[in-house]
C-alpha positions as CSV (number, residue, x, y, z in Angstrom):
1,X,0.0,0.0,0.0
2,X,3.0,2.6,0.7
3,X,2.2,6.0,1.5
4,X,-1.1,8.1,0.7
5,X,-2.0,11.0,1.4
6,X,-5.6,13.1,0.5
7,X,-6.2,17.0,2.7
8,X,-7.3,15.6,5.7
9,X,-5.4,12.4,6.5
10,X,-2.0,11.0,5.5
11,X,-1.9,6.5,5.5
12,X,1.9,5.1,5.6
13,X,1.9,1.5,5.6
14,X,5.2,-0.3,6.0
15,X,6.8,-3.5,7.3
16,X,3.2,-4.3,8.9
17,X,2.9,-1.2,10.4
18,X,-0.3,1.3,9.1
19,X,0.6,4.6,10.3
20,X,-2.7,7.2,10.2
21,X,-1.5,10.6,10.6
22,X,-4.2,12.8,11.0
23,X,-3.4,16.0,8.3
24,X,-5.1,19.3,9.3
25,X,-2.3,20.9,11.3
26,X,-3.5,24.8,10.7
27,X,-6.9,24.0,12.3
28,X,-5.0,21.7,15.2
29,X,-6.2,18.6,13.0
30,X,-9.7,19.5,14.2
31,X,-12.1,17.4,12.3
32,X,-13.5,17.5,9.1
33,X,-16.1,15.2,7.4
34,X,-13.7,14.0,4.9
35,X,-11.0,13.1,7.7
36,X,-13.3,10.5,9.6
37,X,-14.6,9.1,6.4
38,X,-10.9,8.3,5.4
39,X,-10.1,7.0,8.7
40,X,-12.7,4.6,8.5
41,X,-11.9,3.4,4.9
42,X,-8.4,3.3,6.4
43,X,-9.6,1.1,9.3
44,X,-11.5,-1.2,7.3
45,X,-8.4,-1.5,5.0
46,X,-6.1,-2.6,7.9
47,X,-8.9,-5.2,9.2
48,X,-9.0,-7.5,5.4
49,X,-5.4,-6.9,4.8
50,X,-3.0,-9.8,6.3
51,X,0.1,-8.0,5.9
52,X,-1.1,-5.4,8.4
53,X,-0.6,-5.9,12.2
54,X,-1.2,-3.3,13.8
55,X,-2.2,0.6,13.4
56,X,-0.9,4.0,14.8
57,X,-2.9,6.6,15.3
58,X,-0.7,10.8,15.3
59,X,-1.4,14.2,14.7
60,X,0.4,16.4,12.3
61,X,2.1,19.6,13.3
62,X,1.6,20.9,17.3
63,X,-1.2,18.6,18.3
64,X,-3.1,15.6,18.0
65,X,-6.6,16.5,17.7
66,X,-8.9,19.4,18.9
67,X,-11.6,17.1,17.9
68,X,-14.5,18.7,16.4
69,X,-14.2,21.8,14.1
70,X,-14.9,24.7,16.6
71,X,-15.3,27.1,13.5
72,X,-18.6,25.3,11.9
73,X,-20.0,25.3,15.4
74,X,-23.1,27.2,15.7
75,X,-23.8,27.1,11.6
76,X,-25.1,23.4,11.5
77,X,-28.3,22.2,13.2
78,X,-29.9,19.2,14.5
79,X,-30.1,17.2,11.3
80,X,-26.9,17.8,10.1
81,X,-25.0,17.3,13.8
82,X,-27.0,13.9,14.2
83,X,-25.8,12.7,10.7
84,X,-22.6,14.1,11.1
85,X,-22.2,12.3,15.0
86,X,-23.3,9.2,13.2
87,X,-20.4,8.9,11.4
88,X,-18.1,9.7,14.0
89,X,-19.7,6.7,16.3
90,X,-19.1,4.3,13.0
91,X,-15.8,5.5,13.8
92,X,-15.2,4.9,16.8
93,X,-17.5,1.4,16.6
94,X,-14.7,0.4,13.5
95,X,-11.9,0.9,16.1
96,X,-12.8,-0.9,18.7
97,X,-14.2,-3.8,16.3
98,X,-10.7,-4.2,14.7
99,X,-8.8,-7.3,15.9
100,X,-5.7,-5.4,15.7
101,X,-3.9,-3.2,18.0
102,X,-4.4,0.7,17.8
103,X,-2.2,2.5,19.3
104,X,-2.7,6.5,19.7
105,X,0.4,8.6,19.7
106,X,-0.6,11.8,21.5
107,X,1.5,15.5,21.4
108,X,-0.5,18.5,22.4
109,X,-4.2,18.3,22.8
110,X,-6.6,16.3,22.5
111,X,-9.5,17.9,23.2
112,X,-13.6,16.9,23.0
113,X,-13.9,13.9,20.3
114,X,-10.2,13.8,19.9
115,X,-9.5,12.7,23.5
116,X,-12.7,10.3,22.8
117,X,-11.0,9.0,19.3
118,X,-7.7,8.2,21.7
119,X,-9.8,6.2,24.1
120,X,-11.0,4.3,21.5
121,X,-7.7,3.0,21.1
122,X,-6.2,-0.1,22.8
123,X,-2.8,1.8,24.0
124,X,-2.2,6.0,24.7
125,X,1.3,7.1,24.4
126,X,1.9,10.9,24.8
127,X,4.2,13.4,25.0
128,X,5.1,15.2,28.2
129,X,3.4,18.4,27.1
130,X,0.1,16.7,26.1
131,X,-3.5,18.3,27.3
132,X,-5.9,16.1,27.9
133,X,-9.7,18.3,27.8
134,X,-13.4,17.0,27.5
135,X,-14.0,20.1,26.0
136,X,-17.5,19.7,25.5
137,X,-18.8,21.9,28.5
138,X,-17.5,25.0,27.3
139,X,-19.5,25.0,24.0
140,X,-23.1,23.6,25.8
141,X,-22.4,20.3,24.5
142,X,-22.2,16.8,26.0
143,X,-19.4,14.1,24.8
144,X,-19.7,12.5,22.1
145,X,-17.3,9.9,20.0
146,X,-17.8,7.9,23.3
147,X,-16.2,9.9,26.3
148,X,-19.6,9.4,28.4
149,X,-18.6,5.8,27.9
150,X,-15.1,5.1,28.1
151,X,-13.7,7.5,31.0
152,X,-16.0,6.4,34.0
153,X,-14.8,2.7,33.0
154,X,-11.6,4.1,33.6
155,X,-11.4,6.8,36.6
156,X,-15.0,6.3,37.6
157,X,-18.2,8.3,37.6
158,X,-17.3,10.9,39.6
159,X,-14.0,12.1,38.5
160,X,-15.5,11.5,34.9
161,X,-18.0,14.1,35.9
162,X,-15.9,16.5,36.7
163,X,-13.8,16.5,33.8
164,X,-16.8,16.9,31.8
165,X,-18.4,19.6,34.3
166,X,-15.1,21.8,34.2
167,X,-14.1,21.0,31.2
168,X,-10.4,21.7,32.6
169,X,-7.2,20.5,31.0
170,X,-5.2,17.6,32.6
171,X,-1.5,17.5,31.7
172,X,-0.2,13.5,30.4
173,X,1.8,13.3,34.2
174,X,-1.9,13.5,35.5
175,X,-3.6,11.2,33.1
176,X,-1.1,8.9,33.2
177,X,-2.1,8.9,37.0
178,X,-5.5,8.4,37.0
179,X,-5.0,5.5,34.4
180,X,-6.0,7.7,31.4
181,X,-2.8,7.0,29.3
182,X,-0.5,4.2,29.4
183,X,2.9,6.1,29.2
184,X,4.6,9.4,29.2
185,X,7.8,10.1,27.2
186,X,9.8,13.2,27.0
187,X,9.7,15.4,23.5
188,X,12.4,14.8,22.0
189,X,12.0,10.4,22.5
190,X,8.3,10.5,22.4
191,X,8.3,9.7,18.3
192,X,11.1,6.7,18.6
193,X,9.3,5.5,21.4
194,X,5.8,5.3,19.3
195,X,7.8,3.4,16.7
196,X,9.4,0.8,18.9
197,X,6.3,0.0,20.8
198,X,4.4,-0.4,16.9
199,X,7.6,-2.4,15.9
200,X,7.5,-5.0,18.8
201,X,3.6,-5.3,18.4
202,X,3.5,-6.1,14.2
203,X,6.2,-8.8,15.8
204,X,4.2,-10.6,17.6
205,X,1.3,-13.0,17.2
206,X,-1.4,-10.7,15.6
207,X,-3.9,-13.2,15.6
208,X,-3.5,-13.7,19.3
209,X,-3.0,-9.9,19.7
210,X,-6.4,-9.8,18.1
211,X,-8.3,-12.2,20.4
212,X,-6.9,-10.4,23.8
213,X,-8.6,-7.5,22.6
214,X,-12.0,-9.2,21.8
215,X,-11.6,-10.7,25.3
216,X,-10.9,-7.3,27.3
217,X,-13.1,-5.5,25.7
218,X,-16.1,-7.9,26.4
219,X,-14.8,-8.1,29.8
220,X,-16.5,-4.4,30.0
221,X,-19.8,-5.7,29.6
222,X,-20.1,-9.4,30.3
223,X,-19.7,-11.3,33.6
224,X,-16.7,-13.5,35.0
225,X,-19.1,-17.2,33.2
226,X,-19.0,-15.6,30.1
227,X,-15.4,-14.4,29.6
228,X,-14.0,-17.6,31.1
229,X,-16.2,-19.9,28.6
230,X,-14.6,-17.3,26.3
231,X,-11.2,-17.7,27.0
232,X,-11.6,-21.5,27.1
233,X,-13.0,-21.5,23.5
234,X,-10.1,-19.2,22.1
235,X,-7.5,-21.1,24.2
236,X,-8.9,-24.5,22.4
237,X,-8.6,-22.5,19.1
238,X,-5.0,-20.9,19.1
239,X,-3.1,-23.7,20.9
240,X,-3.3,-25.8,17.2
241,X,-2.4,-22.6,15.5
242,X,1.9,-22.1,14.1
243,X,2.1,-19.5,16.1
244,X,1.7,-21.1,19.1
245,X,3.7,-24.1,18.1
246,X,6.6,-22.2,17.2
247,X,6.3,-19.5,20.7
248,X,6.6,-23.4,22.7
249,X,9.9,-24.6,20.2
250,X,11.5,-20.8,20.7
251,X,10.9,-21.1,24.7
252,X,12.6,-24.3,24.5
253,X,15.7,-23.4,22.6
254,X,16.0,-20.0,24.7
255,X,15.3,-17.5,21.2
256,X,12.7,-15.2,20.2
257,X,9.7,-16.5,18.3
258,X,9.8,-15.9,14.8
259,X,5.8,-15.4,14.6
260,X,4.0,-15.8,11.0
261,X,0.6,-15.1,11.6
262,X,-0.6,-18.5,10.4
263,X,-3.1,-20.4,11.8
């Protein structure tokens, strides 16, 4: 696939990897119509093609995402913000439905849907000087892309209420320690970091890698009866898969496994 590029979103795909950089850098990469409807063709692009393993998820120029366009706010009514919130929530439904890893790579804000679009992803990296905002509050607006969702899963209901009620920036330090973000790197190692972490991923069992997301993610909503019988139907599946068979013979003669991606 190689590189592509079109206004709103640039795709690099290379040695596994499918790197999404979102490409409206004079507007904060706030979003545009044509930028979530190329991340999803993007998305459903990396889910039918083999040779992709996992996805990562950046921001061109000083941030990752404002999330929605603050400029057409006010000009659109219901109509248009219902169909237009539609196609965001396909969006975000497409990223958590791919059985791939997503990781987002966050510098700057993100801020409203774009702090939303992270969470939708299975890993957070960001930058020391990273915002976090729900945004929402200060426009008269609720979440949506999924924040009302995803942050009292991870901080709980009340602190998730009052990001939303102040609508207050937290730096990375802080929502790396509430559980937000999964790890803070300084500026100037926060892009090699991204890589190597993308790198080791597309390395490793994707199918697998696949599966433990299915399972966690159901884990949200299901009791302990149903994500054991899960695990034990998954478990019966993968342990007759290559993979497997060749992460036993590389334990035994003390190397790394060599994974294929076969089943």
């Amino acid at each position: 696939m190689g590189k592509e590029s079109t206004d709103h979103l640039l795709i690099n795909v290379e040695d596994g990897i499918m790197q999404l950089t979102l490409n409206r850098p004079n507007s904060l990469n706030a979003f545009s119509p044509e930028m979530i409807i190329g991340l999803k063709e993007a998305i459903k692009k990396a889910g039918s093609d083999e040779s992709i393993r996992v996805v990562t998820l950046s921001g061109a120029g000083r941030s990752f995402t404002a999330g929605g366009d603050v400029k057409t706010m006010g000009t659109v009514g219901a109509l248009e913000t219902y169909e237009h919130i539609g196609e965001l929530n396909e969006l975000i439904l497409s990223i958590k439905n791919l059985e791939k890893p997503i990781i987002a790579c966050v510098h700057g804000f993100a801020a409203g849907a774009g702090f939303n679009l992270a969470l939708a992803c299975d890993i957070i990296l960001a930058a020391e000087e990273s915002k976090f905002a729900m945004s929402f509050s200060q426009v008269g607006l609720v979440s949506d892309g999924g924040g009302s969702y995803f942050l009292p899963k991870l901080i709980g209901p009340y602190l998730a209420k009052e990001l939303l009620f102040s609508a207050e920036p937290i730096s990375a330090d802080r929502a790396h320690t509430l559980g937000i973000i999964n790890h803070v790197y300084p500026v100037h190692a926060f892009e090699r970091e991204c890589t190597a972490l993308a790198v080791r991923i597309a390395n490793g069992p994707s199918t697998t890698f696949g599966f433990i997301k299915k399972l966690v993610d159901q884990s949200l909503t299901s009791n302990l009866e149903t994500i054991l019988e899960q695990e034990r139907i998954t478990q019966a599946t993968l342990v007759s898969t290559e993979d497997h068979k060749e992460g036993v013979q590389a334990f035994k003669e003390k190397r790394k496994p060599n994974f294929r991606n076969t089943n």
